[in-house]
Structures are given as structure tokens and as C-alpha cells.
C-alpha positions in Angstrom: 0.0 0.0 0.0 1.6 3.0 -0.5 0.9 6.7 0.5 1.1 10.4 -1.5 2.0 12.4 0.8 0.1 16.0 0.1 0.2 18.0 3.3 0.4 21.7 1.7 -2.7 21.7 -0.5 -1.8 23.5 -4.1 -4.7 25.0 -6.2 -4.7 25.1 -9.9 -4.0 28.5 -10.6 -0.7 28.1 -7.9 0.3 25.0 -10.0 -0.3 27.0 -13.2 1.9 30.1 -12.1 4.8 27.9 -11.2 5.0 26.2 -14.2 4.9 29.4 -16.1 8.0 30.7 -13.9 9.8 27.2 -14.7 8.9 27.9 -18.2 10.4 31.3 -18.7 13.7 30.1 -16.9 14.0 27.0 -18.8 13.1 29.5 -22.0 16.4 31.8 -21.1 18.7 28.9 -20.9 17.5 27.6 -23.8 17.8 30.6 -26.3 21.3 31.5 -24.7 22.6 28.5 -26.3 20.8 29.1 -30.1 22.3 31.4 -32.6 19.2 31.7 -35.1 22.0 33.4 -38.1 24.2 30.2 -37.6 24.0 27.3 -39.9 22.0 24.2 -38.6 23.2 20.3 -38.2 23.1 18.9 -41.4 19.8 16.3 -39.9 18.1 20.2 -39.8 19.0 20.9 -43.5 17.0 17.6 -44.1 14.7 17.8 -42.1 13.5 21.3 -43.8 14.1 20.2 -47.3 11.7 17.3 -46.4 9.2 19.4 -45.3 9.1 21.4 -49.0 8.9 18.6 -50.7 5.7 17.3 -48.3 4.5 20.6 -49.4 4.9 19.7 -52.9 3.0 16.4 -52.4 5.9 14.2 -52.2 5.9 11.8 -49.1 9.4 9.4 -50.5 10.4 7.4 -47.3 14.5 8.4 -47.2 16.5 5.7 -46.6 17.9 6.6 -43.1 15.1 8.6 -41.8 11.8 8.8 -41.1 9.0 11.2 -42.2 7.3 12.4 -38.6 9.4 15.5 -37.7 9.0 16.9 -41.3 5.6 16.1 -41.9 5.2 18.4 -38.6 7.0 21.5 -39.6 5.5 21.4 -43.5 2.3 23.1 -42.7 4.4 26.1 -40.5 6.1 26.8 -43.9 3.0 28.0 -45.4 2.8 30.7 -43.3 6.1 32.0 -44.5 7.6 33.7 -47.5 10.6 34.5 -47.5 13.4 33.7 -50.0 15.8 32.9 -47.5 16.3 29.4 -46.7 17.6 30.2 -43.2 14.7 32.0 -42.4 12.6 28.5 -42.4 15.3 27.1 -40.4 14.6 29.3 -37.7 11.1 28.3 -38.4 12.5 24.9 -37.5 14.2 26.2 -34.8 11.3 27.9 -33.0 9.1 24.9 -33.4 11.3 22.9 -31.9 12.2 25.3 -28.3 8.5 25.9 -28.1 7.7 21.8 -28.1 10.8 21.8 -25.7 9.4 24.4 -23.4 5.6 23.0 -23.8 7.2 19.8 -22.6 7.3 21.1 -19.3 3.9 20.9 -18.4 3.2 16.9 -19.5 6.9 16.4 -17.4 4.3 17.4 -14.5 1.7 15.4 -15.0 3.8 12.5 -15.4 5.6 13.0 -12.1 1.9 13.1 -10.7 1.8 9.2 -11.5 4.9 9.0 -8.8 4.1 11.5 -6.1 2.4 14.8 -5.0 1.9 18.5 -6.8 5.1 19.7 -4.6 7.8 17.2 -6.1 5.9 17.1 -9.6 7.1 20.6 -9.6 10.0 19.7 -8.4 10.3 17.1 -11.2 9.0 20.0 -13.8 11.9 22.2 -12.4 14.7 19.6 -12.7 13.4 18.7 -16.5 13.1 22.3 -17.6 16.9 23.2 -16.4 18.2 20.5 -18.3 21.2 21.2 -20.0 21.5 18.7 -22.9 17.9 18.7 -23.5 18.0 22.7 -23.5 21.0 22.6 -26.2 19.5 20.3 -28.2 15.7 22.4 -28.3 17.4 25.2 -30.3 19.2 22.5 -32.9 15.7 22.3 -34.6 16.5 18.5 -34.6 13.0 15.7 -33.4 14.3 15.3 -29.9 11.9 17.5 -28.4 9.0 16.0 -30.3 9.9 12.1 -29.6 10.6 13.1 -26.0 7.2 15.0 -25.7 5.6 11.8 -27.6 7.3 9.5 -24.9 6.1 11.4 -22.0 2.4 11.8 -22.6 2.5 7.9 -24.4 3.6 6.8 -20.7 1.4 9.0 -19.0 -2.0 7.8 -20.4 -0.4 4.1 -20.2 -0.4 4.6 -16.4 -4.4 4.3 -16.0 -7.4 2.3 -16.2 -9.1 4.3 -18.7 -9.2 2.0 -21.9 -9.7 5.7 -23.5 -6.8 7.2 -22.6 -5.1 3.9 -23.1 -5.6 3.7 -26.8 -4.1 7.4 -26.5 -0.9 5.9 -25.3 -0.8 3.4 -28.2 -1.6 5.8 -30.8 1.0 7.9 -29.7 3.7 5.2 -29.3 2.7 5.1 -33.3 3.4 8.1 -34.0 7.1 8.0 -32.3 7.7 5.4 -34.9 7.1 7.8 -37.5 9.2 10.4 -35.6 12.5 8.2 -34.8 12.9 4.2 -36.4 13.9 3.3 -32.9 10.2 4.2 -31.7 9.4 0.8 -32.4 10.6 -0.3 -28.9 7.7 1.8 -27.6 5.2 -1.2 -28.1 7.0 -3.7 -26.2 7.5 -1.5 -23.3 3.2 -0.2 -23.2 2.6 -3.5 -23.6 4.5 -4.8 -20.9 3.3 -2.2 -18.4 -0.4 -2.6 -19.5 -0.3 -6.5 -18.6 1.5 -5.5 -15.4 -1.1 -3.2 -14.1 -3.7 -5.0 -15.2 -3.4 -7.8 -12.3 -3.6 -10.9 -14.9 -7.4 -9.7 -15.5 -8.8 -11.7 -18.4 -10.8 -8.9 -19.7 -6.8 -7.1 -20.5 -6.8 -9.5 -23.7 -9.5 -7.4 -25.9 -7.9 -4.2 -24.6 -4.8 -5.6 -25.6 -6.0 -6.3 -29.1 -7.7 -3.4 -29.8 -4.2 -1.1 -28.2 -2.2 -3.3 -30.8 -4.5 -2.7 -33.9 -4.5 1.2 -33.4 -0.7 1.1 -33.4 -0.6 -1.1 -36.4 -3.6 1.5 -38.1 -0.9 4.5 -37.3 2.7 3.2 -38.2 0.8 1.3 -42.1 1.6 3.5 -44.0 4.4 4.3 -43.6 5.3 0.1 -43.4 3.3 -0.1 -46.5 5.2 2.8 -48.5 8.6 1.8 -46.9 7.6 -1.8 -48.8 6.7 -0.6 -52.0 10.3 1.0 -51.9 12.2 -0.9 -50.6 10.7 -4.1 -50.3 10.8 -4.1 -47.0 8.4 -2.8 -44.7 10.8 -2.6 -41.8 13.8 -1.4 -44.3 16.3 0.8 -42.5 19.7 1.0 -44.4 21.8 1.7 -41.1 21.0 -2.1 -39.7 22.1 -3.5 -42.8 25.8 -2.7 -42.1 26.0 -2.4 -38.4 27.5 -5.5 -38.0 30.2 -5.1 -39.6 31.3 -2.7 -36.4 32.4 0.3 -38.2 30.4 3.3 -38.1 30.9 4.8 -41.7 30.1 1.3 -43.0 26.1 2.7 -42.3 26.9 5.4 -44.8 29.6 4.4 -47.4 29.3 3.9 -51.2 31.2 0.9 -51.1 28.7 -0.7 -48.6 25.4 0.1 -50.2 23.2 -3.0 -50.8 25.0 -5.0 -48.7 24.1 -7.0 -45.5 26.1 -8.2 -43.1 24.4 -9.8 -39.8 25.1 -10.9 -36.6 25.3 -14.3 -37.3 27.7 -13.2 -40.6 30.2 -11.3 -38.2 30.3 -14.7 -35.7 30.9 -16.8 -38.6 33.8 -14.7 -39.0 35.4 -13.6 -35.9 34.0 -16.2 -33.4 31.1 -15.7 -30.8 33.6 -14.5 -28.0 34.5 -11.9 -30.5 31.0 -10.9 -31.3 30.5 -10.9 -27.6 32.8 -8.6 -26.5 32.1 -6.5 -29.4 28.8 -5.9 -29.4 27.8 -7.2 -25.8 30.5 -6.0 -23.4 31.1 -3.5 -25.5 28.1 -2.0 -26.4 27.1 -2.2 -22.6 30.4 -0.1 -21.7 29.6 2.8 -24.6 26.2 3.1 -24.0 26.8 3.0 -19.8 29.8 6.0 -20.8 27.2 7.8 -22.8 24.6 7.6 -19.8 26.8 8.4 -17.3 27.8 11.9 -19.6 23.8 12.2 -20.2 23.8 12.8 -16.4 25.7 15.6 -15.4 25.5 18.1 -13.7 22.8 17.2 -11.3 21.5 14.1 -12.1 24.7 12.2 -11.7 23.9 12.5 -7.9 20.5 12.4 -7.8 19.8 9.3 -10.0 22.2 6.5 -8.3 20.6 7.4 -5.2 17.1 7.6 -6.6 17.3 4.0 -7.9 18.6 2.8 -4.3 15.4 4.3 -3.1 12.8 2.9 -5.8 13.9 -0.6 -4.6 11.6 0.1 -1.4 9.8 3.2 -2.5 7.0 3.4 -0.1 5.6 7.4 -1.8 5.0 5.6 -4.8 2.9 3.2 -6.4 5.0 0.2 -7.2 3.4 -0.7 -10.2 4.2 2.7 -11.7 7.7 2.4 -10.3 8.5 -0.6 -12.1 6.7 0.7 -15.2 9.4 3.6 -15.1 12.3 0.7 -14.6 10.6 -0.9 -17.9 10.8 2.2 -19.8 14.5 2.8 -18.8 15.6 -0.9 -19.3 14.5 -1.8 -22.5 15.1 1.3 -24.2 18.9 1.2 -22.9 18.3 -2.7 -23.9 17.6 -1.9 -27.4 20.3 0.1 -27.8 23.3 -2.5 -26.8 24.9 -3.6 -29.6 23.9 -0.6 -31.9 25.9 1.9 -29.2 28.8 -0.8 -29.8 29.5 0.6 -32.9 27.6 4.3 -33.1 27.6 6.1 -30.1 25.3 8.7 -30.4 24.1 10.5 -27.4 21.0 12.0 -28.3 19.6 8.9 -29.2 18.7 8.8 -25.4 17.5 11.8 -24.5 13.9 10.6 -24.0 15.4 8.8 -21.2 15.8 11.8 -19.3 12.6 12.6 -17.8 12.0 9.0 -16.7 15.8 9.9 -14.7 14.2 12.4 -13.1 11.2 10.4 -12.0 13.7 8.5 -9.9 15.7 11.9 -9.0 13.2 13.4 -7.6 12.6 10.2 -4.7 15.8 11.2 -3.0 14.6 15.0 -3.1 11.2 14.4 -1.5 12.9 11.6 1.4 15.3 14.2 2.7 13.0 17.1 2.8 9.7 15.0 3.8 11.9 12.4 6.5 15.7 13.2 6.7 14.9 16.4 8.0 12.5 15.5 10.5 15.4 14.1 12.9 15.9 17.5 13.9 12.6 18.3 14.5 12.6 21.2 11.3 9.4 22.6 10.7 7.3 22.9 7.3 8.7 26.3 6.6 12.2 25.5 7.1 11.8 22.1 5.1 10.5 24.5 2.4 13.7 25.9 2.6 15.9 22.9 2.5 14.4 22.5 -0.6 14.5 25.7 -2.3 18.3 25.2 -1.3 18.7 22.1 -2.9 17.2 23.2 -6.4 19.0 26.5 -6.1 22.2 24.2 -6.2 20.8 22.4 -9.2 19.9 25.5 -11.3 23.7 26.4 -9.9 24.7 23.3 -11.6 22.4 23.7 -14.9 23.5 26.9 -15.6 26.9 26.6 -15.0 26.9 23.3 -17.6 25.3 25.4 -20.4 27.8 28.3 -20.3 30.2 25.6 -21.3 28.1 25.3 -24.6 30.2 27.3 -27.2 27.8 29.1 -29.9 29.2 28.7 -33.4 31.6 30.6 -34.5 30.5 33.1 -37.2 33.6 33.7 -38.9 34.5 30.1 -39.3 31.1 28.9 -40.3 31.6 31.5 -43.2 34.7 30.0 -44.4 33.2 27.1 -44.8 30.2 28.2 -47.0 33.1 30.1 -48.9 35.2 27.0 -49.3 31.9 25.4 -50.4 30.9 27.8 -53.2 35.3 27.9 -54.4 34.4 24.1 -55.0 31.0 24.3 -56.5 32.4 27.5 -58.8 36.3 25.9 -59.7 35.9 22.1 -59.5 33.7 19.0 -60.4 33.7 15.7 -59.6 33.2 13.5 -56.3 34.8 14.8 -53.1 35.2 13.1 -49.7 35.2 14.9 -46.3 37.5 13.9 -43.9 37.1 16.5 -41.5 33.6 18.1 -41.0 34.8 20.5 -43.9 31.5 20.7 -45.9 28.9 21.6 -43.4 28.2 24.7 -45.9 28.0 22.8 -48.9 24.1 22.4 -48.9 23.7 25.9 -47.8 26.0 27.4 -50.7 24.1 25.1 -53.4 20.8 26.3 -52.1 21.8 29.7 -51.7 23.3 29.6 -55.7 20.1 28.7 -56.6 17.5 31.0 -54.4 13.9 29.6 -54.8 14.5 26.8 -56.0 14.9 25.0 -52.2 10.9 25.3 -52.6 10.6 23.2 -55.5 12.9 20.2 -53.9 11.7 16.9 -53.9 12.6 14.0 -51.8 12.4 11.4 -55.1 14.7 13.8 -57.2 17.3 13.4 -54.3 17.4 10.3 -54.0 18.0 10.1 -57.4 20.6 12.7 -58.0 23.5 12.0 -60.0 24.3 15.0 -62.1 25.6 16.8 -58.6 28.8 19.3 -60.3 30.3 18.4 -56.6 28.9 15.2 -54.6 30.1 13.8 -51.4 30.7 10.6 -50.4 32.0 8.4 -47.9 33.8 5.1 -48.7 34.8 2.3 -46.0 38.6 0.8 -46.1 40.9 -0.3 -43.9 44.2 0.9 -44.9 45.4 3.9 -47.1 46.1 1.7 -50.0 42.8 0.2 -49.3 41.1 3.4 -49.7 42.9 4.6 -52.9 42.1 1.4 -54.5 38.6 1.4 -54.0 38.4 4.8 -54.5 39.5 4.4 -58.0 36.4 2.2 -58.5 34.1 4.5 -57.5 35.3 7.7 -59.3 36.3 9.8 -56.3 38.3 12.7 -57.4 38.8 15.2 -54.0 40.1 14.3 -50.6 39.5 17.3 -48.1 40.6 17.5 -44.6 39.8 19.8 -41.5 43.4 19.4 -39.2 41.0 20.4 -36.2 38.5 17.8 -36.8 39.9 14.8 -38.5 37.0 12.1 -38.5 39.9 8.9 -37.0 36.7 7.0 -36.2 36.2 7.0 -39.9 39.4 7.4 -41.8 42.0 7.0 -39.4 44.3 6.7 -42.3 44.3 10.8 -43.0 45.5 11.7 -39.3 48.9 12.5 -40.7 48.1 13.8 -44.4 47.2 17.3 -43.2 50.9 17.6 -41.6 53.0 14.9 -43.6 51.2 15.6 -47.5 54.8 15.2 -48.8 54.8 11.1 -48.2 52.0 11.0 -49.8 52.8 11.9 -53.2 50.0 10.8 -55.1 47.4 13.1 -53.2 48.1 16.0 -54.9 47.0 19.7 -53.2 45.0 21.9 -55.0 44.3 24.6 -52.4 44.5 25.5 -48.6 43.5 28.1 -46.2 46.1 29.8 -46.9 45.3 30.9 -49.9 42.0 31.0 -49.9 42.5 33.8 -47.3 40.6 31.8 -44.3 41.7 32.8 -40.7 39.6 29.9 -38.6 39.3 27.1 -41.1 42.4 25.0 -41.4 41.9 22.9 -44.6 43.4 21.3 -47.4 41.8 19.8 -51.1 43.9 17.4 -52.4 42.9 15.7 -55.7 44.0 12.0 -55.9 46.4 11.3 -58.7 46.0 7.2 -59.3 48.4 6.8 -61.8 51.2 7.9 -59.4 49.8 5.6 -57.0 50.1 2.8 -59.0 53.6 4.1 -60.1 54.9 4.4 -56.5 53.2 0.6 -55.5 54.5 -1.5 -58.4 
């Protein structure tokens, strides 16, 4: 049996104005980490093409992404006109902090499934500060909309209501469309609907019917991902992943190809494959939590997990619902964070963090205080101590966040249009060098973002300059398979060298005279850049052959 404690009664309209206070601090820390005249993450430049070409009644299932973010933000897009294709980033942009900051409020009312109006707030407060989450809202990226998703799916799975229960369900649907790895949603309301549904026979219709609304949301979009593809489930990242190197899920050498788990034991041995993608996916995806957690939550969450082991504020059912959520997210995610560790991926985990951060909160306010006899008040204020110290914390965190640098984002939209106007052919990036390439061809051609289609993308070979990635092993690996595939351009960024990638290049940028046949054809020096350190070399493969026979 357990007990919500509720001793201070809170009325709607005192509920209402603290949310709106949390709202407008978790607004400022947001927007002091956005720079709306900066270029966006390359996902963002997708994203918003996407959304045109919805707009211009093509719905083309990419190969890596799905539709749900863009078909969001195509609607907003007809309410502007502009000929600036920045200007509907920031469209992007907006959207995205005001789902952020909307978020706020459903954080509450999921923290009421675990514990009273006071330490909802509490849990609103510790979601709002959140510094990676706050980044990420001005990115323009679907974080903020899958996390939103996640929240209010959980919220309405946490009742008796068959009503509200179908909610949940159709929302777990629609996190499918927004992220592939939404798919993990159905396992998880399905296992916390037969858990609080005391093995009651009458679960199985509701069961049936929760199941067929998530089938009647994600069809189409199985249904046109099959008449693509052929595969209704088709998602070109898992055909590579276990080959355990990341640019294998984006090379040109690896398209079409499969390679499984059962293909990589064959090869290297099942102890191999388990320390690769068991061990260590577990260790990347426990370093990439552990980094998820700071400032605050780092302390807050070990001690909040002790706790949920004998939570006695809580309802147990809904305790081990949150455990659910957590564990088979992080689950899923094993063996892919074994070879891609990408930290975002888990940001919806966050608010179910703070459902366990806030236990330790509300035990040493409501009972570790009360050894020393302290009254309400001054328990009031042992709390507004302890979330002073975590806004501290927040805000101290997000001033670490760097905003882009203007004068080297520039440089790179000017190195982008020197290749578009001087050069031709395909060009590899070995160094983050081209992030202005898709704004200098959109901006050579104003308007004509409008018109873009996702079909005519896919499609596109006539590019004057297209990049590619390629997977090899060695150098001579590289060149050799570069030569089959036409690539012309090698550029490299010395401060950002992608060794994950193309470990090969570390020492080309400061050693290009051993390697003869990679001949330079510009730098920053002379293309006048002060921030941007760069060089284009173009790959001569007759001296490579010369020099290797």
C-alpha cells in the first residue's frame, strides 16, 4: 500500500503560475545556447528540405530517416515567405524550443503518477533546467517531439481508462514515425499494461484493440517503406552495423550489402561478437549515460534507484513501469551503441531519470529532515536550497556550450561555393569541412529550395560536386577502392579529423609530402581563411600505382 503524501494543499492557478515561472527560466537557458543566423546540423537541413517537398506532395520514405518530424513543420512553412532558406530554419528552430518548453507541463503530469503537486514541480523544475535537453531544443533537430511523444504515451499508459489507453498506443505510433527506434515503444506499453492490469482476463481485448491502433498509425508508412524498398521494416543503417564500423552505415562501397550478426560470428568467433557488441556496447552506452547525467542528475539518479527498490511514496506498479521504460530502451540500444555512439539517441530517457531523482529529493526534505525536528517552513527551505544548487549546476553546464563561430562557419560556405564554382567531380570529407555545402548550393540557386523533392534526391547524379563516404581499412585500401568508385577530392579539417572513420588521414594534413599521389590543390592559406584550417587534395592514381609496383 503505499501513500502520496500532500500535506500543503496546491490549487490550480498556484500550480499553473509555477510552471509558467519554470517555463520562462528554462526559455532563457535555452535561447542563450541558439544562434538563429548560424548554420543548422546537417539532420536540420533535411529535415527542412523534407518538409518542402511534403508541401509539394511528395511523401518518398528516405533511406535513413523517417517522415514524422518533417511532416510536422510542413504546414508552419506556409505561413512563411521569405526567400531565405535560413529563415525556415529558424522556423525549425522555434518549433522545436516551443515543443521543448511546452514539454514542461506533460513532465508534470507525469511526475503526478509517482508523487504529489510539490515534487511534480519539483520534477518539472529539474526537466526544464536540463542542459543537454535545452541545447538540443534550439538545434531544430525531433528530440523535443519524440521526447514529448514519450512522456504523454507513458502517462496515459499509467491508467485504467481503456480511453486514454488507446491514446498511449496511438502515440507510441506516431514515435515510430518520428524516430525508427520508436518501435521499442510497443513492447514496453505493452508490458506495463499487462503488469497493471493484475492478470485480469478482460486485459486481452484491450490488448487487441491497443495493438491494432498502433498497427492502423505506423501502415503507411510500413506499407510505402515496402513498396520501396521491399521491406516494410527497411532501414539502411541495420544492414551494415554489424560489420562494427560506423561509416560502414553510410559508405558507397557498402550500399546494398548485408552483413548480420550471425555473418560477423561466422567470421570472428562468438567471443569476438560478444565482447564487441555485448560487453562493448554495454560499456559505450553505460559511458554515454553516465555523460547524459551531469551536472545534477549524476547524484541524484544513483541514489534515486537505491530508493525505488523500497519506495513506499510511490505506487510500485508505476515504479517498475518507469524501470521498464528505462531498461529496455537502454536494452535496445546495446549492440547498436557498440558501434555508433550517439548520445541523443537517449534523451527521451531523461525525464523518466528524473522520476527516480526526484525520490531522494522528496525523502530528505519529507523524512531526513525531520530528525531535527525542522518545521514545514524550514523544510521549504531545504528545498529551495537544494534546487538552487541544481539550477547552480544547470547553468553553469550550459555556459560551457560554445555558440558557433560566425567567422568560421563562413569560411566554410566560402570554401563550399570555391568548390562548387572551380571544380567538379566526387569529393570526400574527412574533416567536418563541408557543413556549408548544402547551404552554398541552395543559396546559388535561391527559390529553388521550394521546388525540392525527396524522389529527385534520392535520385541525383548530375551533382557538379557530390560527397561521399567510402569504408577501407588501410590507405592503399582506400585509394584502391576509391578508383572504383570515381572519387576525385580528398579534403581535410586538421581540427577535426573524423579517426573513427578514416584513421588513415590523421597524418596527411601535416606529412602531404609522403603521400605523393594526393596532390593539393588549395588550402587556407590561400583562400585567405583565418579559422578554417583545410586542405583539397585531388588523388592522382596513376602515381599511385607508379609508386606501389
Amino acid at each position: 500500500m503505499y501513500i502520496l503524501k500532500n500535506k500543503i494543499g496546491y490549487s490550480k492557478r498556484k500550480i499553473l503560475s509555477c510552471l509558467i515561472i519554470i517555463s520562462l527560466i528554462s526559455l532563457g537557458l535555452k535561447l542563450y545556447t541558439v544562434d538563429f543566423s548560424s548554420l543548422p546540423p546537417e539532420d536540420v537541413f533535411g529535415y527542412t528540405l523534407r518538409a518542402f517537398s511534403h508541401n509539394n506532395g511528395d511523401f518518398t520514405e528516405p533511406e535513413r530517416k523517417t517522415l514524422g518530424w518533417s511532416l510536422t513543420i510542413s504546414p508552419f512553412f506556409k505561413l512563411v515567405d521569405s526567400d531565405h532558406f535560413l529563415d525556415y530554419v529558424n522556423v525549425v528552430r522555434i518549433l522545436s524550443l516551443s515543443i521543448s518548453t511546452i514539454s514542461i507541463f506533460p513532465m508534470y503530469l507525469l511526475a503526478r503518477r509517482f508523487t504529489n503537486e510539490k515534487y511534480s514541480l519539483v520534477a518539472a523544475f529539474l526537466f526544464a533546467i536540463e542542459p543537454h535537453l535545452n541545447h538540443n531544443a534550439g538545434l531544430g533537430l525531433s528530440e523535443p517531439l519524440f521526447v514529448l511523444a514519450m512522456m504523454l504515451s507513458i502517462y496515459f499508459v499509467l491508467t485504467k481508462d481503456t480511453r486514454l489507453l488507446c491514446i498511449s498506443f496511438l502515440l507510441a505510433g506516431a514515435m515510430w514515425w518520428i524516430r525508427f527506434n520508436g518501435i521499442v515503444m510497443l513492447p514496453i506499453l505493452l508490458l506495463i499494461l499487462i503488469l497493471n492490469s493484475k492478470r485480469s482476463s478482460r486485459v486481452i481485448p484491450v490488448i487487441l484493440l491497443c495493438i491494432s491502433l498502433f498497427l492502423i498509425v505506423i501502415s503507411p508508412m510500413l506499407i510505402h517503406r515496402y513498396m520501396q524498398y521491399g521491406d516494410p521494416l527497411y532501414f539502411s543503417q541495420s544492414d551494415t552495423l554489424y560489420t562494427g564500423e560506423f561509416v560502414t552505415v553510410v559508405a558507397e562501397n557498402t550500399k546494398g550489402e548485408s552483413y548480420s550478426a550471425l555473418d560477423y560470428i561466422t567470421d570472428h568467433g562468438m567471443e569476438q561478437f560478444i565482447w564487441k557488441f555485448i560487453v562493448g556496447g554495454f560499456y559505450n552506452l553505460g559511458d554515454q549515460v553516465i555523460k547524459l547525467l551531469y551536472p545534477y542528475l549524476i547524484v541524484l539518479l544513483p541514489m534515486g534507484i537505491f530508493f525505488s527498490f523500497r519506495a513506499f511514496d510511490q505506487n510500485p506498479n508505476h515504479i517498475k513501469a518507469n524501470w521498464i521504460v528505462i531498461l529496455i530502451t537502454l536494452g535496445s540500444f546495446v549492440s547498436y551503441f557498440a558501434v555508433i555512439q550517439e548520445r541523443r539517441l537517449i534523451f527521451h530517457l531523461i525525464p523518466f531519470f528524473i522520476i527516480f531523482a526526484i525520490i531522494p529529493i522528496q525523502r530528505l526534505i519529507e523524512y531526513g529532515l525531520s530528525t531535527f525536528s525542522f518545521s514545514q517552513k524550514q523544510k521549504n527551505y531545504s528545498l529551495i536550497i537544494v534546487l538552487s544548487v541544481t539550477l547552480i549546476l544547470a547553468v553553469t553546464f550550459t555556459l560551457r556550450y560554445d555558440l558557433p563561430d560566425a567567422t568560421k562557419e563562413q569560411e566554410k560556405i566560402e570554401l563550399a561555393k570555391y568548390l562548387l564554382s572551380n571544380h567538379e567531380g566526387k569529393i570526400l570529407d574527412a574533416g567536418n569541412a563541408l557543413e556549408g555545402l548544402i547551404y552554398a548550393k541552395i543559396e546559388s540557386s535561391p527559390n529553388n529550395f521550394k521546388n525540392y523533392m525527396i524522389k529527385n534526391d534520392l535520385d541525383a547524379t548530375n551533382e557538379k560536386i557530390k560527397p561521399i563516404s567510402l569504408y577501407a581499412k588501410s590507405m592503399t585500401d582506400f585509394i584502391n577502392i576509391a578508383e572504383q568508385y570515381d572519387l576525385k577530392y580528398v579534403i581535410i579539417n586538421r581540427d577535426e579529423i573524423t579517426t573513427v572513420w578514416y584513421p588513415f588521414f590523421e597524418n596527411v594534413y601535416d606529412s602531404e609530402s609522403s603521400y605523393q599521389y594526393l596532390v593539393k590543390i588549395t588550402d587556407s592559406t590561400q583562400l585567405g581563411f583565418e579559422k578554417l584550417n583545410v586542405k583539397v587534395f585531388q588523388i592522382d592514381y596513376n602515381k599511385f600505382h607508379e609508386l606501389n609496383n
